[in-house]
Each structure stands twice: as C-alpha cells, then as structure tokens.
N, C-alpha and C positions, 0 to 999 in steps of 0.2 A: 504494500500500500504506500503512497507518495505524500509526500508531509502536504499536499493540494487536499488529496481525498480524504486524507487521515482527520483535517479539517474541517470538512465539509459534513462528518460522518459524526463529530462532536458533542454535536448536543443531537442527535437524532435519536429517540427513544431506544431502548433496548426493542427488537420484537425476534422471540422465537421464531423457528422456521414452519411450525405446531402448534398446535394444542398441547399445551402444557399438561402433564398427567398432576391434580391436586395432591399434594402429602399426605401420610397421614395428620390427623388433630394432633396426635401427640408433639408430632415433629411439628408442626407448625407452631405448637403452644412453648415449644422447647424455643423455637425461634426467637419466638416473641420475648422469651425472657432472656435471650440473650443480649436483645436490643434493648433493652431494658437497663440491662445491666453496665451496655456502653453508652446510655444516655444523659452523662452526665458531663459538664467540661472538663471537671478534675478526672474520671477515670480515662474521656479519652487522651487527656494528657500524659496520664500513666503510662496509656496502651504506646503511644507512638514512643515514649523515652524508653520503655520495654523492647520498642523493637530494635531497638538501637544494640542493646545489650542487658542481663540481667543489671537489677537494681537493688540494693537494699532500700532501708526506708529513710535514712540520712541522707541520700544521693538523689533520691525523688524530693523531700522537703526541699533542699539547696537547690535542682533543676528548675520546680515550679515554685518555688516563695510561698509555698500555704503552711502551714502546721502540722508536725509529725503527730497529733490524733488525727488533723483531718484527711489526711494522707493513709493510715492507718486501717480509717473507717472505709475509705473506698477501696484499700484493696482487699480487705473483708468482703467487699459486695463482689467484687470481680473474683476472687477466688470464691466464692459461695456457687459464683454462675458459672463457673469451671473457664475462665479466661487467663487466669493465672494459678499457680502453685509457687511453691517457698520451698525453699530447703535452707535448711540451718547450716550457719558456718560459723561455730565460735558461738559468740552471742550475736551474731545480727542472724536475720533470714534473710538470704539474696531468692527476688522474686523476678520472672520472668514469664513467658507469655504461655500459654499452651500448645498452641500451632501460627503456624502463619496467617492462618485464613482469616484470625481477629485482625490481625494488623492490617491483611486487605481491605476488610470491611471499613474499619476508623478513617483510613488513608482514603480510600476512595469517597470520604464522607465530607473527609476534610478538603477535599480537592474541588468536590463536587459545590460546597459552603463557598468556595474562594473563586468559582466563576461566576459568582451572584445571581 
C-alpha cells in the first residue's frame, strides 16, 4: 500500500469482508470488562509506560506525578481484570502487562483521541 492510499484509507471505517459471527455473552461481557478496566486516564497511562518495560510502583509514581496509593489502587483494578501481574523482587513488585494485545488496544485508542 502507498503512503497516497494508506491515507486515503485513514479514517475509513473498519468493514468486514462478512457477517461477523456474534460471541458468545460471556466473551462479550468479558470484553466489556476489560474496557472497563482501561477506562481510566491513570490506568491507561500505566498501560502505555508498561509497555515500555516492566515497572514497579516508585517508577510509575515519578513517570506520571500522581500518588503511590493512587497508582496502587489502579493497578489493583488492572491486575483484578487480568491486564497486568506482579512478581516480587526484594520488597518492591515489578508489574508488567499481560500480553501485547492490551497495549494495542490503549495505543490505538490513544492514536485514535489525537486525530480528533
């Protein structure tokens, strides 16, 4: 594709080449609470410094200037919705993402916010 078409193609809705086969409810309700759970500006702030590299919670306070409870309390929510996990080292727990597929979703969200 040519950076002409590539552009032209931009803002053109996504459309299947089909009929989309519906999910099941579960997985759709599963969705939905994943959205959920990145629907905050502090967690997707989390999500994108995550993808950068794993973080503890002193390295996210210093990245985004909030408060290490409020920092704390959202990666509770994100780890609850399985977007992240922790593993201990010493006394801090270094947290990082689950899979990539969160990072796509945040990224494309943030991309999508910045062409107004």
């Amino acid at each position: 594709m040519t950076a002409e078409t590539a552009a032209a193609h931009a803002h053109t809705p996504y459309r299947s080449p089909g009929p989309a086969p519906v999910p099941a409810r579960t997985v759709l309700e599963d969705a939905g609470e994943l959205l959920r759970a990145l629907a905050a500006p502090v967690r997707i702030a989390i999500v994108l410094q995550l993808r950068e590299s794993p973080r503890c919670v002193h390295e996210l306070v210093d990245a985004l200037g909030v408060t290490q409870p409020l920092v704390s309390q959202h990666l509770r929510i994100l780890k609850s919705a399985g977007v992240v996990h922790g593993e201990r080292s010493g006394r801090e727990v270094l947290y990082e993402l689950v899979d990539d597929h969160l990072a796509h979703i945040v990224v494309d969200a943030v991309a999508h916010a910045e062409e107004g």
